[in-house]
N, C-alpha and C positions, 0 to 999 in steps of 0.2 A: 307840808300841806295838810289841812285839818279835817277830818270826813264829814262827808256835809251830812245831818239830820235827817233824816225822813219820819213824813208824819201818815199814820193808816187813816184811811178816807173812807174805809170801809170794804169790806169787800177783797182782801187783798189786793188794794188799787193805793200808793203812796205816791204823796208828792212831796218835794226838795221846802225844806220850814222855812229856809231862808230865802225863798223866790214868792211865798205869800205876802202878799200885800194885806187882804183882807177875808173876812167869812163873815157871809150876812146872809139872814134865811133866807126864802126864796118868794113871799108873802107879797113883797112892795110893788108897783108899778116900775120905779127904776130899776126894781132887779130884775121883772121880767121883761123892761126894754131891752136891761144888759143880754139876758140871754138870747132874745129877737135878733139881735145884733149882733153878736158871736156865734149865734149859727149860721147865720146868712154867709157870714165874711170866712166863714170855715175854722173858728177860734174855738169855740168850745170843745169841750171831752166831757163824757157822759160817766161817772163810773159808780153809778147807782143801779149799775146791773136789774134795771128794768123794776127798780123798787120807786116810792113817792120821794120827791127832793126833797129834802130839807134843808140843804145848805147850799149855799153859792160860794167857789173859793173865786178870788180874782188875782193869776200871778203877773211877776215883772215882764212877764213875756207877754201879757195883752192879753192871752188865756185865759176862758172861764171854764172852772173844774165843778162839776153840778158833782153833791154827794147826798148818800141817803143816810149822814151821821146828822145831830144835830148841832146845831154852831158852839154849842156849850161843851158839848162831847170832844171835837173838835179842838178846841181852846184847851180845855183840862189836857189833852195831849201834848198841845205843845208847852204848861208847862211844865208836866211833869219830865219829858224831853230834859226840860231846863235844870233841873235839880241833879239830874242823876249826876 
């Protein structure tokens, strides 16, 4: 069995690389219905420790992961991940 990835989100807060679907800022109307809508239903996780979001992850588990990295910052992680 192969060890799964973990990617920092900031904050000493990691999530599983391979259960990201996507990261998209946090600026759009859909991203902030997505988050409307995964708080309400109880799906989001916060872990921007009380800093401004900058990023939206969205995982395979319906999950929205608000971080206060930005989506670039974010990206460059997983793929420097990928190289090593």
């Amino acid at each position: 069995m192969q060890p799964q990835r973990l990617i920092n989100v900031g904050f000493g807060n990691y999530v599983v690389a391979g259960r990201v679907i996507s990261i998209a800022g946090p600026a759009s109307s859909p991203m902030k219905r997505l988050r409307e809508d995964a708080r309400a239903e109880g799906r989001l996780i916060d872990a921007t420790q009380g800093r401004k979001t900058r990023s939206i992850l969205v995982m395979d588990s319906n999950h929205v992961i608000l971080s206060a990295i930005q989506p670039e910052t974010i990206s460059q992680r997983f793929t420097q991940d990928e190289e090593v």
